[in-house]
Structures are given as C-alpha cells and as structure tokens.
Steps between C-alpha positions, in 0.01 A plus 500: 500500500611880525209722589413807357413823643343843451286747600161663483411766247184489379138365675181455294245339666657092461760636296807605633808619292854410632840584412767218502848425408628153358314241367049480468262243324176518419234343745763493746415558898574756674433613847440878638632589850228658713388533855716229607313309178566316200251578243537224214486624129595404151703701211256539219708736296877641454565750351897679506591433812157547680234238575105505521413254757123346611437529869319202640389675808362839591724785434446703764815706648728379245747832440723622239822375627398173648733224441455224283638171491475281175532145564621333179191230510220537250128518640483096573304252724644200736354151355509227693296258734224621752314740210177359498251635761674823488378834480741751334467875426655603183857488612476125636483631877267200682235751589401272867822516626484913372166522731669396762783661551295844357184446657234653259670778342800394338830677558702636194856329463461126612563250316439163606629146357247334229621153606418341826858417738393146520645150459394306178569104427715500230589199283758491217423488147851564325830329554847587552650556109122595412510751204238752591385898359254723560149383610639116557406326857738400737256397773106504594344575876141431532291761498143461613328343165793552311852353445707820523798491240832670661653648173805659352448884490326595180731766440830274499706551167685210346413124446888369667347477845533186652437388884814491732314452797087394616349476840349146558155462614364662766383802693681877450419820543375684208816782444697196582753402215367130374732515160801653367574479130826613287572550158760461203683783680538365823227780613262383818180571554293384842108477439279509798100383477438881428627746246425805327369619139429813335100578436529652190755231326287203391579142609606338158662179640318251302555296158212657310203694534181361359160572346190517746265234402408282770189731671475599885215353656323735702152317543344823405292442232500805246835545561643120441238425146445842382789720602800246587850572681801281394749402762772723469249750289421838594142665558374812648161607674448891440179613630328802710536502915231258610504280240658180698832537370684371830174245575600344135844453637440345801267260298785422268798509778265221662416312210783499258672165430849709591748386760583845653276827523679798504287839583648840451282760626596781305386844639183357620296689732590396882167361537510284209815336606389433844201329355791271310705480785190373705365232270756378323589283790123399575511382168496103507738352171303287307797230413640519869150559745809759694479849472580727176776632627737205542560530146483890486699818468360834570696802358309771687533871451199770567430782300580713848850385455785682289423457136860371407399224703217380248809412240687358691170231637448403154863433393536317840218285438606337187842456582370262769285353232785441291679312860234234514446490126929398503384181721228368228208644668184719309446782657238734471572908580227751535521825506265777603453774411828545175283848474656618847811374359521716206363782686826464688691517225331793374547713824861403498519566119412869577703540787800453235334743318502237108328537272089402561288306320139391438336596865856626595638102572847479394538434091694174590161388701440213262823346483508459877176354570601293149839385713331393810230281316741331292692370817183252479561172275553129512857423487655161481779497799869393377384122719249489283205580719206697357396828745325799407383832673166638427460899549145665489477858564187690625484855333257807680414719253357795629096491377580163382645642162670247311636770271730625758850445462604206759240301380590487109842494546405159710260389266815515233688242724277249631321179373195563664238766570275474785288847495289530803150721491338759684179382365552104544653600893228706549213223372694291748655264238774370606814466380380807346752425197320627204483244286472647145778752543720260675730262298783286498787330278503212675342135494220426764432163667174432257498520134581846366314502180171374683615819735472743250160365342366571873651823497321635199199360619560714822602870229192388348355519800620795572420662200071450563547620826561824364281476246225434741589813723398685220169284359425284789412170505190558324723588183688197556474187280467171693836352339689855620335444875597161509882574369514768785323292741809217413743804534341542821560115599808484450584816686340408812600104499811525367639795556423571831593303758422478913801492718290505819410116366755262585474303197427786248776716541727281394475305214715220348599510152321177480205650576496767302523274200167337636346785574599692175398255252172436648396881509662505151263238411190705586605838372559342124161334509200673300178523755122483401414803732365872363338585797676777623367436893556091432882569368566709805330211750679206299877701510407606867455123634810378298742752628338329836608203421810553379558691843392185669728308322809710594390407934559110394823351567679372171453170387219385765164400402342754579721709248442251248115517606501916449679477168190259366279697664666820319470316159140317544383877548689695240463209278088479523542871312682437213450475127593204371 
C-alpha cells in the first residue's frame, strides 16, 4: 500500500497538526520522524487537507516542519496464539520484553511485537474445496488451557472463499503461512496463525447476537442474589478512592465462572498497577489449582503515561475480548478506572478546541462510553456455538459523586449498578457495595421475588436507623428495633463476606440458595421479644451463628449440624 506523507505544523501538547497531500482516514496511524525516532500516533480528525493526530508518546522536541509519514493501516492489534500471560501497554507492546531492552525508563519510539516468534502445533480443521469467510477456523494449536482456533481474518469481505491449499499437522512458526485461500475471482490470500484487526471496528462475525440471561457466577454473595451480572451483561462499580474498587475485581477476576480474564488498567496510578501486576500471578485459579494468569490478559497503561494512550488500552482490550469470544469462549473484561478514560477524552477534546460540555468532557461523551459497553453480549457464532463477553467498568468520581458526568452516562448503559461507600469502606464492610442504592436488571442465582422482600426488609431497616439517630433507642418501638436489628443481620451475614477465609470468600451458587433461604426464614418470622437489651443479645448470638455457619464446608455434617443449630435457636423465639 502507497504511503502517505507530510509535515509538521502545528504541536499542542498530544496533538499535533500535519499537512498532507493524497489520500487520509480517520483513526489511521501515523508516525512522526524525530531524533532518529518513530513516535506512533493516530488521525483523529481531517479537516481540508490538514490532519489532527493523537500522539501516543511524549511530545517533546517535535518541530514545525517535522516529517510525517502516514501508513495507510488503521489503529489495530495482532491476534493470534501466545496472548495469554501477557502484559501489554495500551498499544499491545509486551511490556517484559519493553523492560528489557529499556531497562526502567522506557525509551520513546520502540515498538515491539505483541506475539511471541515461537513454534505452535498446528492441526487442520478445514479441507481443500472448504468454503470459508470471515471469523471461520481453519486450524487450532493448543494453547495452555485452551484450544486456540486459527481463523480467517475478521475483516475479510466476501463469502466465495474457498481453500486452495492447508498445511497438514504439525509444528510451524507462528508468521509462518499454514493456509492460502482464493475466491470467485481467482484472488489469493495466504493466512498465517497471526493477523491484524482494527480496535475501534467491532468483531461482528457471528450468526446472531443474543439476550443476556444466563447469570455470571462470581461466588460473591450480594453481588450474585441481590445485584446479579449476566454473561455477556454489562455492570459498573463507581465509587470514591479507597473504596476497594480494584480489591472487588480481583475477587471477581478470581472467582468468575469465565474462561478468560482480561484486565485493562486504564490510567491507574503506577502503584496500583504494580499491586495487579504482583498478585495477579500469586493468585491460585480456583477451576485449575495454576496460577491466575494462565488464563489472563493485562492491558496495562499508568496514569504517568501519555493520555492518548488510555484510549487506545480500552479499545485494545475488548478487541482481544472479542478474539477469544470468536472461539466460543466467555470472557470477562474489566476495566479500571473508564473515569481516567474520559478524562482523556476530555483533555484531547479541548486540545481541538469543540465545543465543551457538562464538566468540559466532550458532548459526544455518552455515545462513546455507550459504544464500548455495547461491544459486550452473548452472540451465537455462525457454528452454532454460544460465547459471550462480559464488560464491567469501574468509574472514580471525584468525592464519590455519582452525579458527575461519567458515571450517569454509564449508569444509562449498563445492566447493573454496583455503588461502593465511603461509609460501608470506612465501617470496614466489605464489598463495600451499598446495597440499597445499588441495583440490577438482571436475574440472580436465588429467587428474585424472595430477593426483593429481603431488600425492603433491609430500606426498612434503614429507614429506623435514622429515625433512631434522631430519638434513640429509647423512642424506638420493639417491632422497629427488631426490623432494624434484621436489617442489621442481613447486612453483616449476608452481605459481607471474609476473603481472608478460604471457604467464605467464595461461595457457590448452591450455597447461597442454602444459606439465603434459611436467613430468609428467620427474618420473616414474628419474635416474642420487647426487651430492648434481650433483642440486641438474641440478634447478637444469631449473627454468631450464622458466621459460624459460613467456616463449615458445604454439605458436611457439621454444616448440616450449624444450620439446626441456627434454626433450634431462632426457632425457640418465635410466635407461633
């Protein structure tokens, strides 16, 4: 492909103007000639024969005059085998293999292959004479837990391609060409294990797309019965700085019944993303007993690096969601912080001088961060395989202001609200997801009408606990205490749950059906009790229990033993 060029005339910060001649798209790369360096950056706008382009590294030094090359490629990632393990920065460069050729401070300009040069064991799927299109497999290599699917670029047009020729089975290289296809026209095309696609086209290779229904499993308890994600749904976790946003995530990254974890860290401060980068291989997979990461991406990017980059980390992330959602596989993407994200956007916004709005992000904030969620969805593959790609965002609004504009134009997209608290963070309650504000579209794993009986049990609840800051609990009728003492219960054995315990902090849908009907049980029961002092002493000793009960492995006797033990006691209490 012919190559554009031009030249410097404008520097702003990320932005750089450039004059060209010929031929421009949008989002396509370009590269800046400086110092002996390539500096990598996108065309955001054109506008008569002059381009606004992102920079994706520092500008420093760049000069009116400067060449420019354009390189006829839109902004795109390499898919193919040897992506899981890795750790990317926003532009898919493995950031390991950046250390050490940089040593600590990395060096403007280099760009590194995403794809390991290795050999992979290849065995055919398609025939000679095969019809094939976009998104169809020719092959699979294994790939640690997975069966990796060798497909036909997703952005090949036409459905008259048909197989000429197929490697048999063995080992290759990975650039290696293992198939080459022709069409009606007589037109040849040789596929390798590894190809490019654009990050801001989505993947759309499949028969249909499909409504969530089926819910994610996280084993976390208020989340899975009272505030439920569908596979392939969308959810987002705004809340102040402290509140355990990223601690949630590793909690559901660990948990989740998902085949792949993908992680952007989006603008994160350094120190929270060496935290990931640190534990996310300690962490031991439940389903496997190997580490996390064998089934993980991480899409890093630090809020000391170029803002462009933050974009760029997001779109990256899903587009390698959409790779392993193409081979049947669930995957789960989470992204933290969108907020840094759309603070991105609004520095760039500025930069080309549009039009502001609310809190000076860019008017068309909401239909990008509406674009990026709806990427998410269970689709039904054209072999008839069910996938599906499930994207939850966390949002950092400053003071922990929902009001802000990030977090409602989030709130307008997703199926599920999980609204973390200062106050529940900082009574050490955790997840602190605040469980009256929070809600969700979708169905849990236990009955949702007994779900929302609880739930106004718990506003109740709620409600007297005001009323008492004001009257105290001398003011207080005995029924009131008791309904806020039951709010109480289910806050603290429900609600709450220990990840330092090995069996609580994860919990099995199974479970939570146990565990949720028998605490339903003895909320909805009337007590004989008026004694302030005795109602506190009676609640006290059953949220004990309860507590007890969540230390017993499942099913065992002495699980069944708690539970009676839980019911003799509440039981001895109530009115018949």
């Amino acid at each position: 492909m012919k190559t554009e060029t031009g030249y410097v005339t404008g520097v702003n910060g990320n932005l750089i103007k450039v004059e060209f001649d010929g031929s421009v798209r949008k989002n396509e790369v370009g590269y800046i000639l400086v110092d002996d360096k390539r500096l990598k950056g996108e065309v955001i706008r054109i506008n008569n024969g002059e381009v606004s382009m992102q920079i994706y590294e520092m500008t420093n030094g760049i000069k009116v005059g400067d060449p420019v090359e354009f390189t006829g490629e839109l902004m795109s990632v390499d898919l193919g085998p040897g992506l899981l393990t890795q750790v990317y920065d926003g532009l898919q460069n493995p950031l390991p293999a950046l250390a050490d050729q940089c040593g600590f401070f990395l060096d403007r300009g280099v760009y590194l292959d995403a794809i390991p040069d290795r050999d992979w064991d290849f065995t055919p799927v398609a025939k000679i004479g095969d019809k094939v299109q976009a998104g169809d497999t020719v092959g699979t290599v294994p790939e640690g837990l997975f069966t990796h699917h060798i497909m036909v670029p997703f952005t090949l047009k036409g459905n008259d391609w048909t197989v000429k020729s197929i490697k048999e089975a063995g080992s290759y290289n990975v650039h290696s060409t293992i198939c080459v296809i022709e069409n009606a026209k007589g037109e040849e095309k040789e596929l390798s294990m590894v190809f490019t696609q654009p990050i801001k086209q989505a993947v759309k290779c499949y028969a249909e797309k499909l409504r969530p229904t089926e819910p994610l499993v996280t084993k976390i308890r208020c989340i899975d019965s009272f505030l439920p994600v569908a596979k392939g749904g969308t959810f987002c976790t705004p809340g102040p700085f402290g509140a355990g946003k990223t601690v949630l995530q590793h909690m559901q990254a660990k948990n989740s019944e998902a085949d792949i974890v993908i992680v952007a860290a989006c603008g994160e401060r350094a120190g929270e993303v060496v935290e990931v980068l640190k534990e996310f291989p300690e962490l031991e997979d439940p389903k496997t007993g190997r580490s996390l990461m064998e089934r993980t991406i991480i899409i890093c990017n630090t809020s000391s690096m170029p803002v462009a980059a933050r974009e760029a980390s997001c779109y990256t992330a899903v587009t390698l969601a959409e790779y392993y959602r193409q081979m049947g596989l669930d995957v789960l993407l989470l992204a933290d912080s969108t907020s840094r994200w759309a603070q991105a956007m609004r520095e760039m916004s500025g930069r080309l001088e549009e039009i502001p709005g609310e809190e000076a992000f860019p008017a068309y904030l909401e239909s990008t961060i509406a674009a990026f969620y709806e990427r998410a969805g269970v689709v039904r593959l054209n072999d008839g395989t069910k996938a599906s790609i499930t994207i939850g965002g966390t949002v950092s609004p400053a003071g922990g202001n929902f009001e802000e504009p990030v977090t409602q134009a989030t709130l307008k997209v997703v199926g599920a609200f999980h609204g973390l608290a200062r106050e529940r963070s900082d009574a050490r309650k955790y997840p602190a997801i605040h469980p009256v504000d929070s809600w969700s579209k979708y169905k849990g794993v236990v009955d949702m009408d007994l779900v929302e009986k609880a739930r106004s049990i718990l506003i109740r609840s709620t409600e007297v606990n005001q009323m008492m800051k004001v009257v105290g609990e001398e003011g207080t009728s005995s029924e009131d205490y008791i309904t806020y003492q039951k709010g109480e219960l289910l806050d603290a054995v429900y609600l709450q749950q220990n990840s330092f315990d090995p069996i609580d902090e994860a919990c099995s849908p199974e479970r939570q059906r146990k565990e949720f009907g028998r605490l339903y049980d003895a909320l909805t029961r009337t007590y004989d009790i008026t004694d302030k002092r005795e109602i506190r002493a009676f609640f006290n000793q059953l949220r004990q229990e309860f507590l007890d009960w969540h230390g017993c492995e499942f099913e065992t006797p002495e699980f069944e033993a708690q539970e009676k033990k839980i019911s003799d006691f509440y039981m001895a209490k109530v009115v018949e």
